[in-house]
C-alpha positions in Angstrom: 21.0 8.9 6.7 17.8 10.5 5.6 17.0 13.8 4.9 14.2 15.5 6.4 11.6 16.8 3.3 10.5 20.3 3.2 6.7 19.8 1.9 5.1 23.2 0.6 2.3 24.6 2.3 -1.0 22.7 1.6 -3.2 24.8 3.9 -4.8 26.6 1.5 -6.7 23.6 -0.7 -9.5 21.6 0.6 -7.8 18.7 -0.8 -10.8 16.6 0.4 -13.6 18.1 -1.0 -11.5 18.4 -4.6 -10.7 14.5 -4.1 -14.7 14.1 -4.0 -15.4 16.1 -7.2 -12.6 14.6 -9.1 -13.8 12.5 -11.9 -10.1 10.9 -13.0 -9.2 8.1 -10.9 -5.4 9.0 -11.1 -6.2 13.0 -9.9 -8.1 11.4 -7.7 -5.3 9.4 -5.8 -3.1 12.5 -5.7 -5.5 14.5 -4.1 -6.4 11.8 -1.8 -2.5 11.8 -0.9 -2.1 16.0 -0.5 -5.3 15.3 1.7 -3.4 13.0 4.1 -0.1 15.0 4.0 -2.0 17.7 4.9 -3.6 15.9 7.7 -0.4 15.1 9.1 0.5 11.8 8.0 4.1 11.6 7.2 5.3 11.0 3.3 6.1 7.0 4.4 2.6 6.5 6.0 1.1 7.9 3.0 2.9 5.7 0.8 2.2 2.5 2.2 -1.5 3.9 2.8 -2.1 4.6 -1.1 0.6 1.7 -2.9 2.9 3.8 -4.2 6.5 4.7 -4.2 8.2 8.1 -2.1 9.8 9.5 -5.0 5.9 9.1 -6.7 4.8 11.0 -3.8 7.6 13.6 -3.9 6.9 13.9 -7.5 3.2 14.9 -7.1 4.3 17.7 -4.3 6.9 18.7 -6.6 3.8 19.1 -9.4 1.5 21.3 -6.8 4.7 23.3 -5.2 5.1 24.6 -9.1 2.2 24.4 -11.1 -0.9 24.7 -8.6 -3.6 22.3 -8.4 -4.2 21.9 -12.0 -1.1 19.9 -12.7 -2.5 16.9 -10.3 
């Protein structure tokens, strides 16, 4: 059975307009990802979207939820 995930609140980043100004291809990515979670698109649709794993997703929320934007 799967759980249902709890994502923090993205509302207050333009994740979009950071994904544009972001020079490290990686940063870039994770931005790109917060952009589409934030969007709507659920953590799956992301994955498959972007090539990479849940738990890498998760991982990157986990980042944001407790060091901010300058962790991604």
């Amino acid at each position: 059975m799967t759980r249902a995930a709890t994502l923090p609140d993205l509302s207050g980043q333009d994740f979009l307009s950071l994904y544009r100004c972001e020079q490290n291809p990686r940063g870039k990515i994770r931005l790109l990802a917060l952009h589409h979670l934030q969007q709507g698109l659920q953590i799956q649709e992301v994955s498959n979207i972007l090539c990479v794993t849940r738990k890498t997703i998760y991982s990157w929320l986990s980042w944001y939820q407790h060091s901010g934007i300058d962790r991604l």
